[in-house]
C-alpha positions in Angstrom: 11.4 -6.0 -58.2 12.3 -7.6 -61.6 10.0 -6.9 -64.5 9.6 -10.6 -65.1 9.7 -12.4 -61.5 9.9 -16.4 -62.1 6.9 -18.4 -61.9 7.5 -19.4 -57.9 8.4 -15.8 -57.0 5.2 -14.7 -58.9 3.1 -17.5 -57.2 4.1 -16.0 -53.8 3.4 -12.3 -54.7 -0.8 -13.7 -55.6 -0.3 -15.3 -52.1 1.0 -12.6 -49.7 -1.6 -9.8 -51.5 -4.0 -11.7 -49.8 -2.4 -12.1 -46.1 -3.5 -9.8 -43.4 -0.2 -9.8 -42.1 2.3 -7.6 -44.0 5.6 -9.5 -45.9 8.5 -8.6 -47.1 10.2 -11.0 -49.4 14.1 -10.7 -49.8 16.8 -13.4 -51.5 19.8 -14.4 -50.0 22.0 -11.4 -50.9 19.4 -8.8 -49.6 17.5 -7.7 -52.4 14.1 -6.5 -51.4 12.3 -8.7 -53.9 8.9 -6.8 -53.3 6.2 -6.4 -50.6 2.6 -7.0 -50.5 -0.1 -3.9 -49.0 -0.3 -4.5 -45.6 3.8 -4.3 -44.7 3.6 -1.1 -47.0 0.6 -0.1 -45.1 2.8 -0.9 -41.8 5.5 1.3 -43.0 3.2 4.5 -44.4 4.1 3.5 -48.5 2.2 3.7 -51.3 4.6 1.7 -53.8 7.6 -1.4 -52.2 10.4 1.6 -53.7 9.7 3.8 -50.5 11.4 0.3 -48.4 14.4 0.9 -50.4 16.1 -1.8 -53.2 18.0 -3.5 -50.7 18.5 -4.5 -46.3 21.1 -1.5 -46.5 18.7 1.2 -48.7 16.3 0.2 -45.9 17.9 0.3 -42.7 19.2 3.7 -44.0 15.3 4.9 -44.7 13.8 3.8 -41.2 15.1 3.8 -38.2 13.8 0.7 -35.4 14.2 0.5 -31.2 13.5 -2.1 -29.4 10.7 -3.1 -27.1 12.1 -1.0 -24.3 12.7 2.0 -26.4 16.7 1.1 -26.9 17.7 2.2 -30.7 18.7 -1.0 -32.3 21.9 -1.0 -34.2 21.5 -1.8 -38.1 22.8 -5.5 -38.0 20.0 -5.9 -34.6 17.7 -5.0 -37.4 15.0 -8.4 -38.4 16.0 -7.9 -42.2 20.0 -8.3 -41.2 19.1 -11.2 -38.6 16.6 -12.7 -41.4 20.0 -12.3 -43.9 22.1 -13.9 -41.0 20.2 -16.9 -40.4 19.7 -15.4 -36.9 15.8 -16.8 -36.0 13.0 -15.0 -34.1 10.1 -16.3 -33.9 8.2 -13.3 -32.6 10.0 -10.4 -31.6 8.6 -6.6 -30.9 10.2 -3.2 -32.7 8.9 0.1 -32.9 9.9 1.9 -36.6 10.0 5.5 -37.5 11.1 7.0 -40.6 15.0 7.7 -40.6 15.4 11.3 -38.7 12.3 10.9 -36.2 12.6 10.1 -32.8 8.8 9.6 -32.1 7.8 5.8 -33.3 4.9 5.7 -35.7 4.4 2.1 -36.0 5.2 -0.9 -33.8 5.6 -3.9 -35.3 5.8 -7.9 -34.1 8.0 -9.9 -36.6 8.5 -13.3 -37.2 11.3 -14.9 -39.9 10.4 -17.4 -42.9 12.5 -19.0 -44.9 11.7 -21.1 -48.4 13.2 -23.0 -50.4 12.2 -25.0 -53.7 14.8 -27.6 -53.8 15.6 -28.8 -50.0 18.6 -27.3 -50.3 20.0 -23.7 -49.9 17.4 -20.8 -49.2 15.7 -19.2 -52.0 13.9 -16.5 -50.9 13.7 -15.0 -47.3 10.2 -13.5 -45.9 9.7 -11.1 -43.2 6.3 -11.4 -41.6 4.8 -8.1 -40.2 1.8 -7.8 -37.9 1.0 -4.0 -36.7 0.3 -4.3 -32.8 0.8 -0.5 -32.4 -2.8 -0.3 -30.6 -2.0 -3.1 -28.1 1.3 -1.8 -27.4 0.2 1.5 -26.8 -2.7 -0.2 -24.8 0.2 -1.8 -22.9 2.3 1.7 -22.5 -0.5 3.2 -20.6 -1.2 0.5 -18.8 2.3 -0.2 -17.6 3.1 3.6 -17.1 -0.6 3.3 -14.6 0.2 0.5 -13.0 3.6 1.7 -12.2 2.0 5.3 -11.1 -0.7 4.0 -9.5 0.0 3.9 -5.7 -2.9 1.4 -4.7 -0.7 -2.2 -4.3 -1.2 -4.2 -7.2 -0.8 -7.5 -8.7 -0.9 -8.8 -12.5 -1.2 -13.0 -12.6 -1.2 -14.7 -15.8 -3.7 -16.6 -15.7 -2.4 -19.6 -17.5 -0.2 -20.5 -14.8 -1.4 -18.0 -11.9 2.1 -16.7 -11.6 2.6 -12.9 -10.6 3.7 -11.3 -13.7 4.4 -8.7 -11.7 3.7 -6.3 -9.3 4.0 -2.3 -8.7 6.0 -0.3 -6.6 2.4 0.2 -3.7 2.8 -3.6 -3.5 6.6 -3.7 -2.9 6.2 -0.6 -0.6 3.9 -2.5 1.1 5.0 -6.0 1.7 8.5 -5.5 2.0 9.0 -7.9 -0.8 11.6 -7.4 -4.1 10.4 -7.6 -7.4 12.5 -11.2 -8.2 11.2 -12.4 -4.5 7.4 -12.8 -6.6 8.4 -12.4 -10.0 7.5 -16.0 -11.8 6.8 -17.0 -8.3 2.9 -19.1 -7.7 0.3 -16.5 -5.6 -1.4 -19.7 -3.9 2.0 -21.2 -3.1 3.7 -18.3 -2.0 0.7 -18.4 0.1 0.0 -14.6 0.0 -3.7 -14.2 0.7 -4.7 -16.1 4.2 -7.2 -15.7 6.6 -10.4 -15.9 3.8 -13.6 -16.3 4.2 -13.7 -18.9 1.3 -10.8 -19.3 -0.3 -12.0 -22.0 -2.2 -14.5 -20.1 -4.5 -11.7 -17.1 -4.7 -8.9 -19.8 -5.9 -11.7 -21.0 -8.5 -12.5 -17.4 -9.3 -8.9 -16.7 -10.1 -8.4 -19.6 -11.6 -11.1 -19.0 -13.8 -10.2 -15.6 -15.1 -13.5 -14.1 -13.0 -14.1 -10.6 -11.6 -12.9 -11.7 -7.7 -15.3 -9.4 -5.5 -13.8 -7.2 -2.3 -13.1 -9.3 0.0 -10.9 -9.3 3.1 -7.4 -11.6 3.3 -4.3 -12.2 5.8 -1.6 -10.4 3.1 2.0 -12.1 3.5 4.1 -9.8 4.1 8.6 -10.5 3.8 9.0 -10.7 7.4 6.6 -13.6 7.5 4.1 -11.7 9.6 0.3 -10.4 7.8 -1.6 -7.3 7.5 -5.4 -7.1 7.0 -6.2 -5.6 3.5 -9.4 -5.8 1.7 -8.8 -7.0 -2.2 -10.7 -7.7 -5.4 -9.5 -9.5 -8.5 -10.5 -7.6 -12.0 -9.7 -9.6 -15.8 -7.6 -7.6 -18.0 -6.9 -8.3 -22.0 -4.0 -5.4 -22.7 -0.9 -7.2 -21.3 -0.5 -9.6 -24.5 -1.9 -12.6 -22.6 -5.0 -13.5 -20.4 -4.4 -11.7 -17.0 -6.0 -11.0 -13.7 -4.9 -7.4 -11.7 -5.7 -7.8 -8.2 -5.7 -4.6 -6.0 -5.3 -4.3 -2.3 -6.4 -1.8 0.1 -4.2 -1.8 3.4 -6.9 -2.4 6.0 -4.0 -2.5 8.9 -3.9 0.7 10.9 -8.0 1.1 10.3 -7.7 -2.2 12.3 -5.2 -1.1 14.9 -7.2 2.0 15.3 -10.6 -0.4 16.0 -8.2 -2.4 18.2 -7.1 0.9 20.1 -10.1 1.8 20.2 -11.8 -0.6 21.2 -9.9 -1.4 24.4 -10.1 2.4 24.8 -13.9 2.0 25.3 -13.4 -1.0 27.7 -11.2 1.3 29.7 -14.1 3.8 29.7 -16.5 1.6 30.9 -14.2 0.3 33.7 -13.8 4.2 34.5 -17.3 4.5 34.2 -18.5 1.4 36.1 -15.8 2.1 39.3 -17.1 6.2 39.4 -18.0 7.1 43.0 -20.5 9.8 41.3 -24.0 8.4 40.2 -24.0 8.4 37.1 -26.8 6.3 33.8 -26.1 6.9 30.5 -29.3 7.6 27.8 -30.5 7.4 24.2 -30.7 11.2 23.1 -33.6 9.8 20.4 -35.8 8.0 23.0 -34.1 8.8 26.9 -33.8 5.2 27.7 -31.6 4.1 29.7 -28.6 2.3 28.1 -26.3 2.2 31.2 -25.8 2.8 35.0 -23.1 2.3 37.1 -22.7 0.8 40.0 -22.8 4.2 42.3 -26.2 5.0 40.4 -27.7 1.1 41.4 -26.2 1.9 45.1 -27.6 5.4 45.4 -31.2 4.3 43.5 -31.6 0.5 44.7 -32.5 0.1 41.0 -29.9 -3.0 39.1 -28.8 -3.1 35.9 -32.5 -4.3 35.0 -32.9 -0.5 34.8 -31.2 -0.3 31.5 -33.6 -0.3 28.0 -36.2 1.7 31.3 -36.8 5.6 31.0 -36.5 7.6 34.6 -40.2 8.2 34.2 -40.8 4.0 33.6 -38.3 3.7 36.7 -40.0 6.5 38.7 -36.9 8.2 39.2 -38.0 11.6 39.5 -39.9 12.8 42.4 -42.7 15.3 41.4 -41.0 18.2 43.0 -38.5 18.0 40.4 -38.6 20.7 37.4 -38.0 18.1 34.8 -39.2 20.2 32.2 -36.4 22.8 33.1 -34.0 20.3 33.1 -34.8 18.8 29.7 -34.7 22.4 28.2 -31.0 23.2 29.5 -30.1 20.1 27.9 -31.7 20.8 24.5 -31.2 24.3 24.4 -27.6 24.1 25.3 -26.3 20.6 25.0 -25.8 20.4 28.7 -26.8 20.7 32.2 -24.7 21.8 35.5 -25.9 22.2 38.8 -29.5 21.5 38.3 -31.9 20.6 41.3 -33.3 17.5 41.3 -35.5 14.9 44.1 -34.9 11.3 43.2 -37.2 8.6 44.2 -35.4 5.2 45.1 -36.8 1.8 44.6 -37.7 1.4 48.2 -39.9 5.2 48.3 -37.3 6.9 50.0 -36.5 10.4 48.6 -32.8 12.1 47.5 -31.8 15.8 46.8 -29.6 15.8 44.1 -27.6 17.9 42.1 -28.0 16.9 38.3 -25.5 17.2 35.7 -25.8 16.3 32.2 -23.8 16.2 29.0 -24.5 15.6 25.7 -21.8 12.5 24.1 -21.4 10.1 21.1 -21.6 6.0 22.1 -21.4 3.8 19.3 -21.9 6.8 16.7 -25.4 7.2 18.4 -26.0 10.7 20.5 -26.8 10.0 24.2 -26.7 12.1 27.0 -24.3 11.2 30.2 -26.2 11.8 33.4 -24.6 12.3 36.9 -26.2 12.5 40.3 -24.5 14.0 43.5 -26.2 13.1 46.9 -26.9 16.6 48.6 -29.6 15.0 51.2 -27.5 15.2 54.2 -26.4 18.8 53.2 -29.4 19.9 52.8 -30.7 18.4 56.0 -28.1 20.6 57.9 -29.1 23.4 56.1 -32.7 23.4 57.5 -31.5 22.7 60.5 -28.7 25.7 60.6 -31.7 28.0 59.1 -33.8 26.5 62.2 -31.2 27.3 64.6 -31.0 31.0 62.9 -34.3 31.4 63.4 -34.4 30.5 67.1 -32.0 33.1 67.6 -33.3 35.9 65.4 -36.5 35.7 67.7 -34.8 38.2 70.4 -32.4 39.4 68.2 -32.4 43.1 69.6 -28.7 42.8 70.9 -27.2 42.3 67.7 -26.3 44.2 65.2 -27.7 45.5 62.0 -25.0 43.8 59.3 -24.9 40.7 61.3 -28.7 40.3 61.5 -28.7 40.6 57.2 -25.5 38.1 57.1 -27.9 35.5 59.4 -30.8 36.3 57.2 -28.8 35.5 54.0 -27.7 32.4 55.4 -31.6 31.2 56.3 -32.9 32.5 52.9 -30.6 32.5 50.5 -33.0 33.0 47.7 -35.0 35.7 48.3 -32.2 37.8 50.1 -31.1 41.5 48.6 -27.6 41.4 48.0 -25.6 43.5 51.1 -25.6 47.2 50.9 -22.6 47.3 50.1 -23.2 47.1 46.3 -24.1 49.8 44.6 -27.1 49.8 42.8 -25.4 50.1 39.3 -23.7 47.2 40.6 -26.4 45.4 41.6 -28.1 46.0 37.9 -24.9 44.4 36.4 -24.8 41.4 38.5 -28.5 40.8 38.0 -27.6 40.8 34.0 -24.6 38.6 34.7 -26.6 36.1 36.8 -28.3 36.3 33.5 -24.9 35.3 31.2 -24.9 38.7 29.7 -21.4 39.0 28.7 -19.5 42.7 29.1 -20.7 43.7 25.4 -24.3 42.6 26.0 -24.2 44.5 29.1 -22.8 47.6 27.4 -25.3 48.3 24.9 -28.3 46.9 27.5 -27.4 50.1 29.9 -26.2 52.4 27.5 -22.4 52.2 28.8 -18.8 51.6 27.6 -17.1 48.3 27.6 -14.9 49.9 29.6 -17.5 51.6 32.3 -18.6 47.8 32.5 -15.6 46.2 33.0 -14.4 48.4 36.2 -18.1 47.8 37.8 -17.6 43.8 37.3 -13.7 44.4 38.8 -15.6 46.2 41.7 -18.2 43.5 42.2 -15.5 41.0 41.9 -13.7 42.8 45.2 -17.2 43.4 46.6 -18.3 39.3 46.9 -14.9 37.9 47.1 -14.5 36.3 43.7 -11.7 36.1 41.0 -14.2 35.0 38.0 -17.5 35.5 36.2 -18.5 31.9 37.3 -17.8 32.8 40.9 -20.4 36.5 40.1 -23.0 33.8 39.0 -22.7 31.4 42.0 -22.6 34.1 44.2 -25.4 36.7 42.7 -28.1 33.7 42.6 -27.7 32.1 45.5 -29.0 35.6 46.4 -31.7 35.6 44.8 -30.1 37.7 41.6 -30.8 37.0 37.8 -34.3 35.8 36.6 -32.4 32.5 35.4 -31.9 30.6 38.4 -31.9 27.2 38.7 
């Protein structure tokens, strides 16, 4: 810097050691004629020598990229543009002393040019302003948005044009980045299908947090999903912006859609069922449905439903209802249970009651079923009439037939035939009992594998191929202290 700068040049040093914004002032040929604090703040000097005497001294000492991180050739430098008479107005650089390759400072310049006279240029400023926090604000907000892989939008908000939008949103709408690029969101027509689109467009419009709401998204085929959105204001893209976010609500509301005509095809199933069956709360055992086999068997209508059995009158007093509600509770189910209905009219039903626990609606209930044994059980008591007629002068027949007959008219009270052993016996009685091999074992002291070839015996014994088929067959003689 000369040691006796002429009164205009000395005028403008007073001036730019009071800007905010940093300057360096050069003349025509390139001399660095001096530089106020802030630009040697910007550039991490003390004194204007550490810029270098001339454009050349400092394009050798620092070393600029652009924008986009592309090293900028010395004559792309502002101080050689300034020198050429290039302009640029505003224009973004990152600087880092000659030798780095990490940039310390980013900086957005702007060209001034003065003259005294009206004529040629006398001096030649370089107008600094340090936006290193905003563009590293913008860096990590670019490098999320780009990451993040929820859709997203960014909308200036000065002209509501997409300013752009991330790869999720791409990915999801089939579009290309130029396709919305500069492109209007309300007429592009992207968001359909609201609930008040008015108060969203004036939300927008005004630069307002937009609140989750549900939209119609175009999509590049010209077709829509269903995705839920919200609109947040953000201050870190240079500008005033808006980021919307979508969530893709589609295949939540195919699966509703599947699943809905899912349940209408269960309740079809469950309406046309030739087996009995009402469905109730778990909570409360009212009634929530019956089909139309259950209104046909009980004479009661759909008026039944909101009812319990006990409001309805269902169950006869013979019935062990108490037993029947324990099964279910201790075990989440019921098969084969004995039950004597009551109809509408008085008249009286043997049943065989099933239950099963289920989930309607996210609620528990409990899915009933009713099978009609009255006319079997009727010809029971009359073949254990019959049975009993004969067994009066029974002295012409035989031992083994006489305890077959007497099985057959008492079923529950009858010893098994002799031809079980009595271990065998024992093991059937804790089978009827759902004593499984192990249990057994340690109950009578035996090996797994003693147990094991008494059930294969018993199996040959009662004509069965399966533990089920022991049960079924043990209590209907009477076996186990469990029976139903």
């Amino acid at each position: 810097m000369p040691s006796h700068p002429a009164p205009g040049l000395r005028h403008l040093e007073q001036l730019m050691a009071q800007l905010m914004d940093g300057v360096i002032l050069l003349d025509p040929t390139g001399t660095i004629l001096g530089a106020n604090p802030a630009a040697l703040r910007m550039h991490g000097l003390d004194d204007a020598a550490g810029l270098g005497s001339t454009a050349e001294d400092y394009a050798g000492r620092f070393s600029l990229r652009a924008a986009d991180g592309r090293p900028l050739r010395h004559r792309d430098y502002p101080l050689f543009r300034l020198l050429a008479g290039e302009p640029f107005p505003d224009e973004i650089v990152q600087v880092a002393p000659a030798g780095e390759d990490e940039a310390r400072w980013v900086h957005q310049v702007r060209d001034v040019i003065m003259d005294e006279d009206g004529g040629e240029a006398d001096y030649l400023a370089l107008v600094i302003s340090d936006v290193s926090a905003r563009f590293d604000a913008e860096t990590r907000f670019n490098a999320m948005f780009q990451a993040n892989p929820a859709p997203a939008l960014v909308l200036g908000l000065a002209d509501l044009r997409i300013a752009r939008a991330n790869p999720g949103f791409l990915a999801l709408t089939g579009f290309a980045g130029e396709q919305l690029h500069g492109r209007s969101l309300f007429a592009l027509d992207l968001l359909g299908g609201l609930a008040d689109p008015a108060d969203v467009r004036r939300r927008i419009a005004a630069g307002e947090i937009v609140p989750q709401a549900e939209a119609d998204l175009l999509v590049a085929d010209g077709s829509r999903r269903l995705v839920l959105f919200a609109g947040q204001p953000i201050d870190v893209t240079g500008e005033d912006a808006l980021l919307l976010t979508f969530a893709d609500l589609e295949p939540r509301h195919r699966a509703e859609a599947a699943l809905a005509a899912s349940e209408r095809h269960l309740v079809a199933v469950f309406e046309m069922a030739p087996v009995a069956m009402a469905i109730t709360r778990d909570a409360d055992r009212r009634i929530s449905r019956v089909n139309a086999a259950f209104r046909e068997l009980t004479g009661h209508d759909a008026a039944a439903a909101t009812h319990t059995f006990e409001d309805l009158g269902l169950w006869d007093d013979d019935t062990p209802r108490a037993a029947l509600d324990a099964a279910i509770v201790d075990r989440g189910r019921l098969r084969a249970g004995e039950a004597r209905l009551r109809q509408r009219d008085g008249g009286a039903i043997d049943c065989l009651v099933a239950a099963e626990t289920i989930d309607v609606d996210g609620a528990a209930c409990i899915l009933w079923a009713f099978e009609d044994v009255t006319e079997r059980r009727r010809t029971e008591t009359e073949l254990a009439g019959a049975i009993d007629e004969v067994m009066k002068d029974a002295s012409w027949l035989s031992r083994s037939i006489l305890d077959k007959l007497a099985t057959l008219r008492r079923p529950q009270t009858q010893a098994p035939p002799s031809d079980l052993t009595p271990r065998e016996r024992e093991i059937l009685d804790l089978i009827c009992d759902d004593l499984d091999d192990a249990a057994i074992a340690a109950r009578l002291s035996l090996s797994r594998n003693t147990v094991r070839n008494h059930v294969a015996s018993i199996y040959a014994k009662t004509g069965v191929n399966r533990r089920s088929g022991a049960v079924v067959w043990g209590r209907e003689r009477g076996m186990g202290s469990r029976r139903a």
